[in-house]
N, C-alpha and C positions, 0 to 999 in steps of 0.2 A: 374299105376306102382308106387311103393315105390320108394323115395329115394336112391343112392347107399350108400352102409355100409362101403366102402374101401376107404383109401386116394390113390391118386395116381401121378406121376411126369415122363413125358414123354419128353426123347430127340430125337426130330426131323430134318433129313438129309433132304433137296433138294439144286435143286445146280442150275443155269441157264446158257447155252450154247449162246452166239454170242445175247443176248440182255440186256434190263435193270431190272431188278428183283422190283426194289422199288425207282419210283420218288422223286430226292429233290426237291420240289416246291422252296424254298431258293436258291437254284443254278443253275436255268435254267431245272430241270426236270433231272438232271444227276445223277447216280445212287449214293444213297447215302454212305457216306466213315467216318471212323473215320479219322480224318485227320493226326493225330499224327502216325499211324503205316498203313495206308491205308487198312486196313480191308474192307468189305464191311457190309453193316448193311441194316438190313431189318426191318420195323417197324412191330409193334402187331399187330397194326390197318390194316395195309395187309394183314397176316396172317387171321384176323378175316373176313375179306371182302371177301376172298377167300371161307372160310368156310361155311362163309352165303349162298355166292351166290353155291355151290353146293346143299346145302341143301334146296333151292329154286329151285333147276332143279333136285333133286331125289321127292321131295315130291309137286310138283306143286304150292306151296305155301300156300298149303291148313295147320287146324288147327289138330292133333296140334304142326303141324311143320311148320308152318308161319315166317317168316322172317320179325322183326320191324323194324329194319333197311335197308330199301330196298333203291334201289338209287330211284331218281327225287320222292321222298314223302314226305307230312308233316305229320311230327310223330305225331304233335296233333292229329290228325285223327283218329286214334288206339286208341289214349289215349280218347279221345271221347267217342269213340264205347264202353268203357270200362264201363266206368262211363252209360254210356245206358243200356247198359247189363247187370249191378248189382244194380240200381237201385240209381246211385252215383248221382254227381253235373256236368255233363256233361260243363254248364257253367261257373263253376270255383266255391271258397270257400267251398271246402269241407273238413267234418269232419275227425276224424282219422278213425273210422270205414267205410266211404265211401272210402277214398285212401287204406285202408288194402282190404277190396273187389276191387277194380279196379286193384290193382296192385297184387292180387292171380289170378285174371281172365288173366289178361296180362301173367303170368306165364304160367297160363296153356295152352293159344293160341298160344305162340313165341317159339319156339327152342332155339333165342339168346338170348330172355331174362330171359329163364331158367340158359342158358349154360355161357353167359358171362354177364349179367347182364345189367343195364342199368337205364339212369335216365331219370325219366317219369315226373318231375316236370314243364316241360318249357311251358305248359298250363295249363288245366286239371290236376288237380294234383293226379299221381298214384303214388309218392313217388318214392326211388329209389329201385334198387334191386344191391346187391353184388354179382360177379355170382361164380360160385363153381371152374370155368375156365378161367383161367390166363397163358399169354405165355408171354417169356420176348422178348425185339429186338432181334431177327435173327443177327449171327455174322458169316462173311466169315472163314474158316479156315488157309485159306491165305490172304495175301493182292492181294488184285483186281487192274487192272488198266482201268480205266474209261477213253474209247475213247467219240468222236466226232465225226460223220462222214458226210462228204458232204453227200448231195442228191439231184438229180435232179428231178421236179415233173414236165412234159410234157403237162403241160397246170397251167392256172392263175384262180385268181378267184378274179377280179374286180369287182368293185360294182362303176356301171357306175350312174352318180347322177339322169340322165334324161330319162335312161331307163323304158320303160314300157311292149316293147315285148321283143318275141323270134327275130324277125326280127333287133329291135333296137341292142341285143348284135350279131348280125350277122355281121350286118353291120359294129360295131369298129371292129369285129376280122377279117373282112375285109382288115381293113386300116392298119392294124399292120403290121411290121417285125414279119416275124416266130422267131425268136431270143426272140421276148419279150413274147411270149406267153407259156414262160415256167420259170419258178421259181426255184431258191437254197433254201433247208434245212438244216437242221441240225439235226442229228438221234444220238442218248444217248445208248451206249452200252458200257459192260465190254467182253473181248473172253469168257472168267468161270470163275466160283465161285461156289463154295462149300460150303452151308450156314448147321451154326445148331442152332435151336432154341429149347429154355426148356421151359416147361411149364408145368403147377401146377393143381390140380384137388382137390378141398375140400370137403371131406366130408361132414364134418359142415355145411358150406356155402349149401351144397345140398341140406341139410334139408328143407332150407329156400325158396325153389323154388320149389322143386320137381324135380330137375335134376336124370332121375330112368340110370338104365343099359342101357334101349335102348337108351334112349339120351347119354352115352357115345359110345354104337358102333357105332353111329350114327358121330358122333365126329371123330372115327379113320377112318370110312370109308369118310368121307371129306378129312382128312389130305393126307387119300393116293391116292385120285383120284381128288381132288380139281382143279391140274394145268391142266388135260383133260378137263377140260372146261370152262378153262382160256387164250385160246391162243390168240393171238395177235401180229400184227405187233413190238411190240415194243419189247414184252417179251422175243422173242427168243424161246429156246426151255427149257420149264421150268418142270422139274418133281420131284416126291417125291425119296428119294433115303432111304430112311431107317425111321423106327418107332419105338421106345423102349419104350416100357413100363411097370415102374414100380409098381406094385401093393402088396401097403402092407395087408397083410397076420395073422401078429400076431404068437403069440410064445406060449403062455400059453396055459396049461391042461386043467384053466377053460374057459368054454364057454364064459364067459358073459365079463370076463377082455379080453379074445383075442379078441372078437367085439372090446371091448373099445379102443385095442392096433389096432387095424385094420383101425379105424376111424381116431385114431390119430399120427399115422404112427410109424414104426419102427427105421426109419434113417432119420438123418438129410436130406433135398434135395440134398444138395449140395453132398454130401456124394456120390449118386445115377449119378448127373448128370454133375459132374466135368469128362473132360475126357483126356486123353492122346492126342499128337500128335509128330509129328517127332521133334517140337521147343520144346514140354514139356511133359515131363514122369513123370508119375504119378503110384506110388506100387500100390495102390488100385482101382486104377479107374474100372470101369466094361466095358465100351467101350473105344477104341483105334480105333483113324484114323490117316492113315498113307502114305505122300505121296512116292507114290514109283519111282518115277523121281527123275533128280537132278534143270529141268532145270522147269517152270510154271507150271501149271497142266493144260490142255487143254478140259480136258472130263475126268467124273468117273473115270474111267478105272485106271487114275493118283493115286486112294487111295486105300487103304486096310484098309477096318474098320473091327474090330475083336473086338469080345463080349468074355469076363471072366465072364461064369454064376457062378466060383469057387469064386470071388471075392464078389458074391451077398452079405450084411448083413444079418443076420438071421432076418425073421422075412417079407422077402421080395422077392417075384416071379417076374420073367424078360418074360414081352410077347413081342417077337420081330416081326414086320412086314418088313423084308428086300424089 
């Protein structure tokens, strides 16, 4: 498959009900906030972790939609294989034309390291790669409030120094109060939040990997099915709530300059993915979300997003995935 010829710039809704959408490891794992207007904020790097890992349960992890970044693996291992498989320096020092063959092979094995790129220099050196796909942090469209919440866990999990059966832990749980054989936590939630992240699609950069069409549908079909096979105790209930995508098109009579306009877009990003809300209205924006309460929002239901396909720039088609 060729390269895609179209730049493109997508803003994406999900929202997450009664859990935590995105751990601060800096503050206990609570869900992270801008501090200054309490927003809630979700990192890229989860968004792309999400994306991997469906693309690793539609495609078995086979090539050539493998997945580099897998959890519990050392990436040297890949980058190894790589260097095996094109006849490189598998043990390290190698030339420029052995990392350009390692790291075209690695392109055409990985999805992410077509789709979001990746540095392959921290052994084995495959170079790095820029990838054609970039989303910026995830930002709540309200401010969130980030609880705490006790939890009781119905049993302990000692690690008794001198045990060696099942007999030995029989016997302390024995000698115990029922009282002590159960434990407090603490469980990291916000009630909702309504998050939208933008993200960016290059042409250019495409070239440079071979990111073709089917690795983009392949891309929308993760965004909107991603949190079906993400769930978790902690997550809550977490789903896609909307998909817009902009795809420039081009203006011109001649063939070859509308490519060029097409590759290189029609309208500024920002243009495309700046949007209105009940705090800020905005004349041209193309999508508007709008909470229709007066009092938090509790669930979807709370907004009205509405699309102005009349508002599009010339030169620019709106595919929407509600």
């Amino acid at each position: 498959m060729s390269a895609i010829q179209n730049r493109y710039e997508f803003l994406y809704l999900f929202d997450c009900e009664n859990g935590n959408p995105n751990g601060d490891p800096d503050a206990g794992n609570a869900p992270r906030i801008d501090p200054e207007d309490m927003h809630g904020l979700v990192s890229d790097v989860a968004i792309k972790r999400r994306a991997r890992n469906y693309i690793q349960t539609a495609f078995g992890n086979t090539t050539p939609n493998a997945v580099f970044v897998e959890h519990a693996t050392n990436l040297n291992k890949q980058i190894t294989a790589a260097h095996v498989a094109t006849g490189g320096a598998p043990g390290g020092g190698a030339n420029r034309s052995q990392v350009t063959k390692a790291r075209d092979w690695m392109c055409q094995q990985f999805f992410d390291v077509r789709t979001f790129g990746a540095v392959m220099s921290t052994g084995p050196n495959a170079g790095q790669v820029r990838g054609p796909v970039q989303v910026s942090f995830s930002r709540s469209i309200d401010p969130i409030l980030p609880m705490d919440a006790s939890i009781t866990r119905m049993a302990v999990a000692e690690k008794l120094k001198d045990a060696k059966t099942v007999a030995d832990y029989e016997k302390w749980e024995s000698e115990q109060e029922e009282d002590k054989l159960r434990t407090m936590g603490r469980k990291a939630l916000i009630p909702y939040g309504l998050y939208a992240c933008k993200g960016f699609v290059s042409a250019h950069l495409a070239q440079g990997t071979g990111f073709s069409d089917d690795d983009l549908n392949h891309l929308w079909e993760a965004l909107k099915g991603m949190w079906d096979h993400d769930r978790s105790a902690s997550k809550g209930m977490m789903s896609c709530r909307g998909l817009y995508v902009f795809k420039h098109v081009g203006t011109d009579s001649d063939q070859s300059q509308r490519v060029r306009q097409a590759m290189l877009g029609c309208a500024p990003a920002q243009r495309l993915l700046d949007f209105s809300t009940h705090k800020r209205s905005m004349q041209n924006s193309v999508v508007e979300i709008n909470k229709t309460i007066e009092t938090s929002p509790r669930s979807f239901s709370d907004y009205a997003v509405t699309v102005h396909k009349d508002r599009l720039p010339a030169g620019v088609d709106l595919i929407a995935y509600p």
